[in-house]
N, C-alpha and C positions, 0 to 999 in steps of 0.2 A: 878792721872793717875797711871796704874799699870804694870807691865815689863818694856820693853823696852820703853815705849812711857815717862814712866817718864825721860829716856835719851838723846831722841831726842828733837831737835831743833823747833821748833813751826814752823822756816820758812820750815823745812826738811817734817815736818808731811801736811805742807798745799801743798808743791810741790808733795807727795806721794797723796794723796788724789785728785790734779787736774789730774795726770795722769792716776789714776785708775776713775776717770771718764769717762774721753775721752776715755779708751780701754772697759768702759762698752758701754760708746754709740756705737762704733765701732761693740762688741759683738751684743747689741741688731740690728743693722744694717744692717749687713752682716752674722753673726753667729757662727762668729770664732774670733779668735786673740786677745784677750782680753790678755791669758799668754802672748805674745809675747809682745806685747804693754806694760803691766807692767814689766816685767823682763826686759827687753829694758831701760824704762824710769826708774823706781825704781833702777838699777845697777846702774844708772847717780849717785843718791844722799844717795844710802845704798852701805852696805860691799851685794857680791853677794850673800851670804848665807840667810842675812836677807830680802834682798828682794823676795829671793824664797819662806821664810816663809810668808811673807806677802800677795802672791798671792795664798795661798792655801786655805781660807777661802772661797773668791769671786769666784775662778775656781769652786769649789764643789756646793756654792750654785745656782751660775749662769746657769751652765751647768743640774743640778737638773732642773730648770726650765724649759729649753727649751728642754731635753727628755723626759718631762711628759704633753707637751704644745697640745700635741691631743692624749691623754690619756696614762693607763698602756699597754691597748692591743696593742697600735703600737708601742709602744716604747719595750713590749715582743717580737714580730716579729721581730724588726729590731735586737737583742742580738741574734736570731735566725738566721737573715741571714748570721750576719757576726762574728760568733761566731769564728771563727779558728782568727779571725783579732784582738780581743776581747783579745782572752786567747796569743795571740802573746806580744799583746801589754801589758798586765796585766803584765805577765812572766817576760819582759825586763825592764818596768819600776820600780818594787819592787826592783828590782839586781841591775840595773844601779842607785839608788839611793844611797846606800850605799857608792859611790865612791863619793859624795860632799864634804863628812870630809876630804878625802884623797889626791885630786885635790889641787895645788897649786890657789891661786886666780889669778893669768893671765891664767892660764890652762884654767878656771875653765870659764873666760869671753870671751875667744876664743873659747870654745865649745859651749856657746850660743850665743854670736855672728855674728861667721860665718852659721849657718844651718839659721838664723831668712835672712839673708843678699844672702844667695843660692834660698832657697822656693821662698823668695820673688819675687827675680830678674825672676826666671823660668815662674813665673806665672805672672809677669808683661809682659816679653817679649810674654806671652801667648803659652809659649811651653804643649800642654798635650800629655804625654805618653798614648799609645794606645794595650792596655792587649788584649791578647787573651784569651776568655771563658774557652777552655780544661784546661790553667794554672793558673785557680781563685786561687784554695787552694794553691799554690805554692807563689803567688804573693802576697795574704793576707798575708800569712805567713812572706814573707820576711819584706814585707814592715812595717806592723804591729810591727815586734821584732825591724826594723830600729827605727820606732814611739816611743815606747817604751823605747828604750836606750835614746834616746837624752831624751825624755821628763824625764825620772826620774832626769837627772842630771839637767835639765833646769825650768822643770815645761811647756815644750812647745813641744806637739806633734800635734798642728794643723795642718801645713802645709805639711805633707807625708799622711796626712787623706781625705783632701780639695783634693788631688793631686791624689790621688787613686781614690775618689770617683767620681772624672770628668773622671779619665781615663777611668773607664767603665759606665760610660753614664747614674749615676744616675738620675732620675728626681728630677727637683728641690723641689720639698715636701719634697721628701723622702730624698734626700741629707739633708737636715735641721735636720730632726729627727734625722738621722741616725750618723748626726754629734755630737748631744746631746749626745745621748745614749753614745757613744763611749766616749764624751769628761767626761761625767758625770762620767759613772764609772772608767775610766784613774783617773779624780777629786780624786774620793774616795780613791784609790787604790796610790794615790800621798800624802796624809792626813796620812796614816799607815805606808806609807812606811819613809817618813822623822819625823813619831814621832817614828819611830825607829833606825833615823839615827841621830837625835839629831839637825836638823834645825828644826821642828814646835816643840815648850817647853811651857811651862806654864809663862815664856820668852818672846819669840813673837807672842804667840795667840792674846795676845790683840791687837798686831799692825796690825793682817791679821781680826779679828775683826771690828775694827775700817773703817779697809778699803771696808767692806762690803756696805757702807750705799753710800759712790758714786758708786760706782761698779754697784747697785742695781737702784740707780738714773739714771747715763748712760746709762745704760740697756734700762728704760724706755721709757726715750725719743729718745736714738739710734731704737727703734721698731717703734713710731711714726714716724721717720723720713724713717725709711724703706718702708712704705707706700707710703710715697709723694716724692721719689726722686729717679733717676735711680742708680740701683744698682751698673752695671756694671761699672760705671763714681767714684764713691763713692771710689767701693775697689781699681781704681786703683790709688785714694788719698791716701789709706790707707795702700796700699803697697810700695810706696813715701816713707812714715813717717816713715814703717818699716824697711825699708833700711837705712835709715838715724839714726834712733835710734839701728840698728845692728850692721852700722860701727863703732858706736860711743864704741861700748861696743870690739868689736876688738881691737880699740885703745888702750881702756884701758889696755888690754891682753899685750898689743906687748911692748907700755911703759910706762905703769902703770898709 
């Protein structure tokens, strides 16, 4: 084994790899929260910096798949509609990355923490905000640079994306796609930005590597299971779990 993997513990590496399963099933399932679910569960049993590298691999390629899932023209379109949300979210995540070296690590576990533990709970209790049309470009804007801050420090800008894109009454197709596209290139644009903040190295590639192959697996059968099982009953398991696995990472923040 090479980097980090030759470091870790065989039980540590089978514990990282059952969790990035269950957040690929989750992924292929519902079509988000894969980051959360691993920065969640991987903070349990990594330093929080390594587990961020470890979910940069799986976000990229996973999210690749599912905005290229009914083809390049629609997944052009949708860069097109929601470009001002795009270049928000790109902007904020590059800058906000740089601040991981800097962050104290309780700092660092309370700022993923609590936003995984807030989305959650909002869209459990089923609160959706309600945008006015004339204010699209303003509210993309805002919320996209919001998306953006958190995820570059966290690796998780699902939930302000998920929560926009109910608010103005995407159809479910296009919510799907349009979640890809955004998550996909956020992915990419999350990959550049911590190999030049100095968490994804030559280091911990292998470990976010490695973690591809459940990631990819979960994916699979999370899509099978999307077919045969109501959605709506699913994610509100799987925002359960993200609660649970957000306070847990709070904890850690407050005392260590």
């Amino acid at each position: 084994m090479s980097g980090i993997l030759a470091d870790l513990p065989i039980l540590t590496l089978l514990i990282a790899a059952a969790i990035t399963l269950f957040a690929g099933f989750v992924k292929g399932a519902v079509g988000f929260a894969m980051p959360m679910i691993m920065i969640s569960g991987l903070g349990s049993v990594l330093p929080a910096d390594i587990a961020l590298a470890a979910l940069i691999l799986p976000t990229v390629v996973t999210n690749v798949f599912q905005a290229l899932r009914q083809g390049v023209g629609a997944a052009w379109k949708a860069v097109g509609q929601f470009r001002i949300y795009l270049i928000a979210l790109l902007v904020f995540l590059i800058a906000s990355a740089q601040l991981v070296r800097v962050l104290s690590p309780s700092t660092l576990y309370l700022l993923l923490g609590l936003p995984v533990v807030g989305f959650s709970l909002l869209q459990l209790v089923g609160w959706v905000p309600r945008l006015r049309s004339e204010n699209r470009r303003r509210d993309e804007g805002l919320v996209g640079s919001f998306a953006g801050f958190v995820g570059g420090m966290s690796g998780v800008w699902g939930p302000p994306t998920v929560l926009f894109l109910t608010a103005i009454d995407t159809p479910k197709a296009d919510q799907m796609r349009v979640q890809g596209v955004i998550y996909g290139l956020g992915a990419v644009a999350l990959l550049g930005a911590h190999v030049q903040s100095g968490v994804f190295t030559s280091h911990t590639a292998p470990l976010s590597a490695v973690m591809l192959v459940p990631a990819l697996a979960g994916m699979v059968v999370g899509g099978w299971v999307h077919d045969r099982m109501p959605q709506v009953a699913f994610r509100r398991v799987t925002l359960v779990v993200l609660i649970v696995a957000g306070l847990n990472l709070v904890r850690r923040g407050l005392i260590g």
